[in-house]
Structures are given as structure tokens and as C-alpha cells.
C-alpha positions, 0 to 999 in steps of 0.5 A: 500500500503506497502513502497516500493509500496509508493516508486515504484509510486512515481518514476514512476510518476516523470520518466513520468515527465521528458522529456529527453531521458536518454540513447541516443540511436539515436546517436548510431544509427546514429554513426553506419548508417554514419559508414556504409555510408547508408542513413536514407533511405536505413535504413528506407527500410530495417526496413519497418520504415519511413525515419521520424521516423528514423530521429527523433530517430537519433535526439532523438526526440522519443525514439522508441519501443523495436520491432523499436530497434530490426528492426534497430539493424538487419537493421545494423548488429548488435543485439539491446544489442550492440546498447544499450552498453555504453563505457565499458567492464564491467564483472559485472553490479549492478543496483539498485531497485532505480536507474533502476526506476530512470532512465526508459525512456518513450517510443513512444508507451507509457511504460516506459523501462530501458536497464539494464546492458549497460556496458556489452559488448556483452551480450548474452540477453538483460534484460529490466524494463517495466514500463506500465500505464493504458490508456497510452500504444498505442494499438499495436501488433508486431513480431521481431526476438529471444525469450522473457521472461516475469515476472511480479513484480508489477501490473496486465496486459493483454499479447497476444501472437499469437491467445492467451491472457494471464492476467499476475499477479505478481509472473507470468512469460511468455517464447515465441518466438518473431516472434509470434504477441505480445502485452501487455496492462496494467489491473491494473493502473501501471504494472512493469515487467521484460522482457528478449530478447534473 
């Protein structure tokens, strides 16, 4: 195993670790629900979620699935890059190999993500840092409006994209539409990829 693998683990690992949800998401989601005037239930209907569910990424009890985001982005009008934009009006956006590993967040289906680039406002794509662990990742397959691009920069895993199952290594990449069932499932014991929504 090389440095940066030795370092890549090791972050991972204490990412795993921590409990708190780095980038608070529900408070969005709850700013613009009260903004709105709608209830959680209105929400939960109009995103085939469960008021529960709602209520605890509100809370940021659990940090909700990417497909979750995008149900509730549309449920409010809005796109999933406007509901993870921080203050700001950043042109330019540098993140660190570091700091994006530092800072993935674990999610209710079991893989870690970063939002990168939350400072650019309005973005025209979402770029993200998955992070999966083998045996950890909750079996699932799920469709949502736009497109996605996938590349993998560590690991090896499983990707299903409509009737079809890729085995995606590093260096490999996948572009497909998102109302297509997908799902991913690590093969190897870690994966990390990149995937882009637009």
C-alpha cells in the first residue's frame, strides 16, 4: 500500500468515527419548508418520504441519501446544489485531497459523501466524494431526476444501472441518466469515487 493509500484509510476510518453531521443540511431544509409555510407533511407527500424521516433530517438526526436530497430539493423548488450552498458567492472553490476526506459525512444508507464546492452559488452540477465500505452500504436501488457521472479513484465496486451491472475499477468512469434504477455496492473493502449530478 503506497502513502497516500496509508493516508486515504486512515481518514476514512476516523470520518466513520465521528458522529456529527458536518454540513447541516436539515436546517436548510427546514429554513426553506417554514419559508414556504408547508408542513413536514405536505413535504413528506410530495417526496413519497415519511413525515419521520423528514423530521429527523430537519433535526439532523440522519443525514439522508443523495436520491432523499434530490426528492426534497424538487419537493421545494429548488435543485439539491442550492440546498447544499453555504453563505457565499464564491467564483472559485479549492478543496483539498485532505480536507474533502476530512470532512465526508456518513450517510443513512451507509457511504460516506462530501458536497464539494458549497460556496458556489448556483452551480450548474453538483460534484460529490463517495466514500463506500464493504458490508456497510444498505442494499438499495433508486431513480431521481438529471444525469450522473461516475469515476472511480480508489477501490473496486459493483454499479447497476437499469437491467445492467457494471464492476467499476479505478481509472473507470460511468455517464447515465438518473431516472434509470441505480445502485452501487462496494467489491473491494473501501471504494472512493467521484460522482457528478447534473
Amino acid at each position: 500500500m503506497t502513502d497516500d493509500n496509508n493516508v486515504i484509510s486512515t481518514l476514512l476510518m476516523q470520518v466513520h468515527d465521528e458522529k456529527e453531521n458536518l454540513f447541516n443540511i436539515g436546517d436548510r431544509i427546514k429554513s426553506l419548508r417554514i419559508h414556504q409555510k408547508r408542513t413536514l407533511q405536505e413535504i413528506a407527500d410530495s417526496s413519497d418520504l415519511s413525515k419521520s424521516m423528514i423530521s429527523k433530517i430537519e433535526n439532523n438526526h440522519t443525514v439522508p441519501s443523495i436520491a432523499t436530497l434530490v426528492k426534497i430539493a424538487k419537493s421545494l423548488g429548488t435543485n439539491i446544489s442550492n440546498l447544499l450552498e453555504q453563505d457565499g458567492w464564491a467564483r472559485t472553490v479549492y478543496t483539498t485531497q485532505a480536507e474533502a476526506l476530512h470532512n465526508l459525512t456518513l450517510t443513512e444508507k451507509g457511504y460516506a459523501v462530501f458536497p464539494y464546492a458549497a460556496s458556489f452559488h448556483e452551480k450548474k452540477m453538483q460534484p460529490f466524494l463517495f466514500s463506500a465500505k464493504k458490508g456497510e452500504v444498505v442494499p438499495h436501488r433508486l431513480s431521481h431526476e438529471g444525469e450522473e457521472y461516475v469515476f472511480i479513484i480508489e477501490g473496486e465496486m459493483k454499479m447497476s444501472v437499469g437491467e445492467i451491472e457494471y464492476i467499476l475499477k479505478k481509472g473507470d468512469s460511468l455517464y447515465f441518466s438518473s431516472l434509470q434504477k441505480h445502485g452501487i455496492m462496494p467489491v473491494s473493502d473501501t471504494v472512493v469515487y467521484l460522482d457528478v449530478f447534473v
